[in-house]
N, C-alpha and C positions, 0 to 999 in steps of 0.2 A: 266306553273309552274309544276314540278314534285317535291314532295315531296316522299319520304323513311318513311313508318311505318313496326313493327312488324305486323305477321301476327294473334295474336291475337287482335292486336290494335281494335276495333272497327271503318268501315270505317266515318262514321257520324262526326269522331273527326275532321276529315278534313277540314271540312266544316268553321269552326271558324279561320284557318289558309289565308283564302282568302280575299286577298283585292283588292276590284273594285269599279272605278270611279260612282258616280252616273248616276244614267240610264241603266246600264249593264244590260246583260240578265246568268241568268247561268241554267243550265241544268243537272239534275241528275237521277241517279234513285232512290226506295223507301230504298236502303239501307242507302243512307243518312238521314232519318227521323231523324229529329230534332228539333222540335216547338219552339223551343227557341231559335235555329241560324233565322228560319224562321222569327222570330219576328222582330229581329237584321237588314234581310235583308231592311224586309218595312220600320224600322226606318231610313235606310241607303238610299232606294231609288230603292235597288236594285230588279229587278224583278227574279224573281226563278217559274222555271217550274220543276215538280216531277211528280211521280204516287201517288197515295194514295193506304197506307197499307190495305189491305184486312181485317185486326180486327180494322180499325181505330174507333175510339169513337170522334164522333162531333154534335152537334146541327143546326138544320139547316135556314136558313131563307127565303131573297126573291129568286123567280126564275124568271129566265131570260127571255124573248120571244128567240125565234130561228126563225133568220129570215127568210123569203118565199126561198129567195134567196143562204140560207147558204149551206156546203156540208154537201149532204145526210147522212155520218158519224155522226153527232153530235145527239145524243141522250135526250143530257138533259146538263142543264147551269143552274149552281144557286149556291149562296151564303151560306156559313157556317163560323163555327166557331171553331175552337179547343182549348182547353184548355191546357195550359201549366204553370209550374211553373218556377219564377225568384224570386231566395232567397226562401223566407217565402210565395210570394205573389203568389197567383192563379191567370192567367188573360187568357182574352180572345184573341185569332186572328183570326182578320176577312181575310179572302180568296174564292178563286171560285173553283167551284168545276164541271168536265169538262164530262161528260160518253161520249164516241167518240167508235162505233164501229170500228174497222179497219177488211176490208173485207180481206186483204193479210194473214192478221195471223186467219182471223174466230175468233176475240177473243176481247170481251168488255174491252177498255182499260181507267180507271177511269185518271184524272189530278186536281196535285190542284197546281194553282198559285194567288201571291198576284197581277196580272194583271187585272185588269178591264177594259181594254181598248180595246186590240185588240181583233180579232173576233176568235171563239172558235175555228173553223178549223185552225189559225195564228198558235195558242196554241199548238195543236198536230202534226203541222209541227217542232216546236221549237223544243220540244222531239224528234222528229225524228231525228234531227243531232246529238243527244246524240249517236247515232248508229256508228258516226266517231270513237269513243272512242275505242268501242268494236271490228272495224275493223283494228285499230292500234293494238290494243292487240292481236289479231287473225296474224295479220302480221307478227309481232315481235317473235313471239310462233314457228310461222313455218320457216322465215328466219334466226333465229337469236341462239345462243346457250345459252336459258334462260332454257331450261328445267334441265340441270344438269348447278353445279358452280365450279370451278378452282378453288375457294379458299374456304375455311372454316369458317374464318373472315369478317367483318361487311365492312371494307374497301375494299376489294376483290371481295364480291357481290357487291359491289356501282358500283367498277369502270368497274364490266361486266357488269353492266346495263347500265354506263352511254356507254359505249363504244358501246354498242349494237342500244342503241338510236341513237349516232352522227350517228351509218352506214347507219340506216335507214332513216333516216334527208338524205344523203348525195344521197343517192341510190333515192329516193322522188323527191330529187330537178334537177337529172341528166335526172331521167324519164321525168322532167316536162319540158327539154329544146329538146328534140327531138320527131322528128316526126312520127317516125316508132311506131306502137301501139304495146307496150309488156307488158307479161302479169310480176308481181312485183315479182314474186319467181323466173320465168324464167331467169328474167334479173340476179336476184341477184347469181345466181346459175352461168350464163354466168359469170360476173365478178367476183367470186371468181375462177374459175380456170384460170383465166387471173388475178391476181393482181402480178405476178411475171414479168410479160411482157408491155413491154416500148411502149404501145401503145397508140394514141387518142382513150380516150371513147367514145367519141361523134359519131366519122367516124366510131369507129368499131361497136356500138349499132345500127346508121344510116344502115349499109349495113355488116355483119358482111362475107356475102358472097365474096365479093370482097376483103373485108382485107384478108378473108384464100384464096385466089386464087393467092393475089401478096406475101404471105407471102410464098405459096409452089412455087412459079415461082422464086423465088429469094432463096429459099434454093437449085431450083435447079442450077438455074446458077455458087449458089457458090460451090456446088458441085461437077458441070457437070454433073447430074442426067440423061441418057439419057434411054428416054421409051422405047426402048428394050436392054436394056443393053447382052453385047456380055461377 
């Protein structure tokens, strides 16, 4: 699902736009803070993995055993509560509350989900796919022409977004059917200076070297190109 907001929008608004089957898992980070979609979620079934705000305000309860067995990561596992208002009415939500050192970044990373079930390293795997997101956007930034816009209008920016997306979708999926390992700017940089040329992608991404070898052997036949020309 991609949705279009202004860029003062607030990103957390988002979150009340989403709808998933019961059991779903969703994944964000703490710019979404919002106690009251969170609330929504566990009424709905839905499971939601975040970080917890740095100034967050909660109460705390039971804590967890960590078992013998767990990864060395997890620091600490236990139950809280946050406070949020619906309407008039103050209430409570109960959630877990996750400290996970991660040794890659050298940096204590807090998690609060309304999960109880699975095991706290499951937890900080879950957040870790959140990373897809930021590597889509990192993609698109550098193959793609979002940093300046062709038009001036609300319609104009859409349709180089959305146009930018389909390329990336298409270049994603061409990558995903061959076997030659390339690196995703390389390629994309290869086929933009071949989109004028009536070639197979696939044979020409597979072995790009033999497609330019019959392409100058046959420019030279129709030329009669001869290597030491007199």
């Amino acid at each position: 699902m991609i949705r279009y907001s202004a860029a003062v929008k607030h990103d957390k608004n988002f979150l009340s736009h989403i709808e998933l089957p019961k059991g779903s898992i969703i994944t964000f980070d703490k710019a979404y803070n919002n106690y009251l979609q969170y609330a929504r979620f566990s009424e709905q079934e839905i499971y939601f993995v975040t970080r917890q705000k740095t100034n967050a305000v909660y109460n705390t309860g039971q804590e967890f055993d960590i078992p013998d067995d767990a990864d060395t990561g997890v620091v600490k596992d236990e139950e809280i509560f946050l406070t949020y208002k619906e309407g008039t009415q103050e209430k409570k939500l109960r959630v877990r509350r996750i400290a996970y050192w991660a040794d890659s970044r050298d940096k204590l990373l807090i998690f609060i989900t309304n999960n109880f079930e699975f095991e706290a390293e499951e937890i900080a795997l879950i957040y870790q796919k959140r990373w897809q997101i930021e590597t889509l956007f990192k993609q698109l930034k550098q193959n793609f022409p979002l940093k300046y816009f062709l038009g001036d209008n609300q319609n104009a920016i859409e349709i180089q977004i959305w146009v930018s997306l389909i390329a990336n979708l298409i270049v994603t999926l061409v990558k995903s059917k061959i076997k030659r390992k390339w690196a995703f700017s390389n390629m994309v940089s290869l086929i933009r200076m071949h989109l004028m040329n009536y070639i197979s992608i696939y044979n020409f991404l597979e072995s790009p070297e033999k497609l330019w070898q019959n392409l100058i052997s046959e420019h030279k036949k129709k030329y009669q190109i001869s290597p030491f020309p007199t």
